[in-house]
VEXDREN-2710 file (C-alpha; in Angstrom, 1 decimal):
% VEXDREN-2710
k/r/px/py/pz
1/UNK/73.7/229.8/-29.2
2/UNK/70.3/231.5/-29.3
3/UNK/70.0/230.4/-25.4
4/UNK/73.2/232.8/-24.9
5/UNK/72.0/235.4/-27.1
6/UNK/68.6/235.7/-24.3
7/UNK/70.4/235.0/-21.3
8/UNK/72.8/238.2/-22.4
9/UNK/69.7/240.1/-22.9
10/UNK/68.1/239.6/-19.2
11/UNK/71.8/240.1/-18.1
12/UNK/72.2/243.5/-19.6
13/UNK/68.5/244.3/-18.3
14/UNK/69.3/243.6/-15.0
15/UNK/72.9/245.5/-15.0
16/UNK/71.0/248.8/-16.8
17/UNK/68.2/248.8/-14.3
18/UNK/70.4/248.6/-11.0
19/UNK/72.8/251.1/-12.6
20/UNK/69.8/253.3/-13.0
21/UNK/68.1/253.1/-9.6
22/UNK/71.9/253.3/-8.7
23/UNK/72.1/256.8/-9.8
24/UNK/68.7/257.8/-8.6
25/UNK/69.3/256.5/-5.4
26/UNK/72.3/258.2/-5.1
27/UNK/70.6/261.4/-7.0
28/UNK/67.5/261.8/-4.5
29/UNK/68.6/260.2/-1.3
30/UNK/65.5/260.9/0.1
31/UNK/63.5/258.7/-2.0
32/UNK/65.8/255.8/-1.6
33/UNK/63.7/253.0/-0.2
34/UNK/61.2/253.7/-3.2
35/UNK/63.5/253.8/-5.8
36/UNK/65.4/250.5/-5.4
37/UNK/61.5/249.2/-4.1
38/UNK/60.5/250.2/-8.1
39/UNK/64.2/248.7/-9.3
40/UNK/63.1/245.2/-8.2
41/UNK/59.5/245.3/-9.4
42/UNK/61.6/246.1/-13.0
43/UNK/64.3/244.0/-12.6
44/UNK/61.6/240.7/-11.5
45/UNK/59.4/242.3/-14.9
46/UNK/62.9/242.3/-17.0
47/UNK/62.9/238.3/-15.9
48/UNK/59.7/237.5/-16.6
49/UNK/59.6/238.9/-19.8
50/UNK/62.6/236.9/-20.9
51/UNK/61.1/233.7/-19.9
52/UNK/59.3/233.2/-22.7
53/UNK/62.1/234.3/-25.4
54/UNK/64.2/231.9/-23.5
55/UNK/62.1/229.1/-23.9
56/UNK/61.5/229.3/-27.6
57/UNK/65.4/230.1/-28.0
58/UNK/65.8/226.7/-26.1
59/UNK/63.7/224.9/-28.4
60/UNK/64.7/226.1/-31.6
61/UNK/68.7/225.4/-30.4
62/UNK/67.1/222.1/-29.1
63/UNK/65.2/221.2/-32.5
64/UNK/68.8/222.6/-34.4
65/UNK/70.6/219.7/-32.8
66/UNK/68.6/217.4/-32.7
67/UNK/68.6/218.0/-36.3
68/UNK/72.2/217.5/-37.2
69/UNK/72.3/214.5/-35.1
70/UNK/69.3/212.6/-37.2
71/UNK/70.9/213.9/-40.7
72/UNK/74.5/212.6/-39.2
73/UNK/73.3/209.3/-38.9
74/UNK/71.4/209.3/-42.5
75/UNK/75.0/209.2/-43.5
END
């Protein structure tokens, strides 16, 4: 569940930074090229950053199950 929680997070990121270089772009025509350039460098940071959450929400979900597996065959 946590793995969904940071793969919604980097989603949303994504969405909110090519809505905003969006509406630049189409704001300052002019500086087009440079805006979306900027967009990708954030949206490739937005990823990266979410690399790590990700992992440790994949471990903890992993340990979770792992978990209730071991105590259901205590039983």
């Amino acid at each position: 569940m946590r793995v969904l929680v940071e793969v919604i997070h980097i989603v949303v990121g994504l969405i909110a930074a090519w809505v905003i270089a969006s509406l630049a772009a189409w704001s300052y025509r002019r500086a087009t090229h440079d805006i979306w350039l900027v967009a990708y460098v954030a949206m490739v940071a937005v990823v990266a950053m979410g690399i790590g959450p990700l992992r440790r929400a994949y471990a903890e979900d992993r340990a979770r199950l792992n978990g209730h597996k071991e105590a259901a065959r205590d039983d």
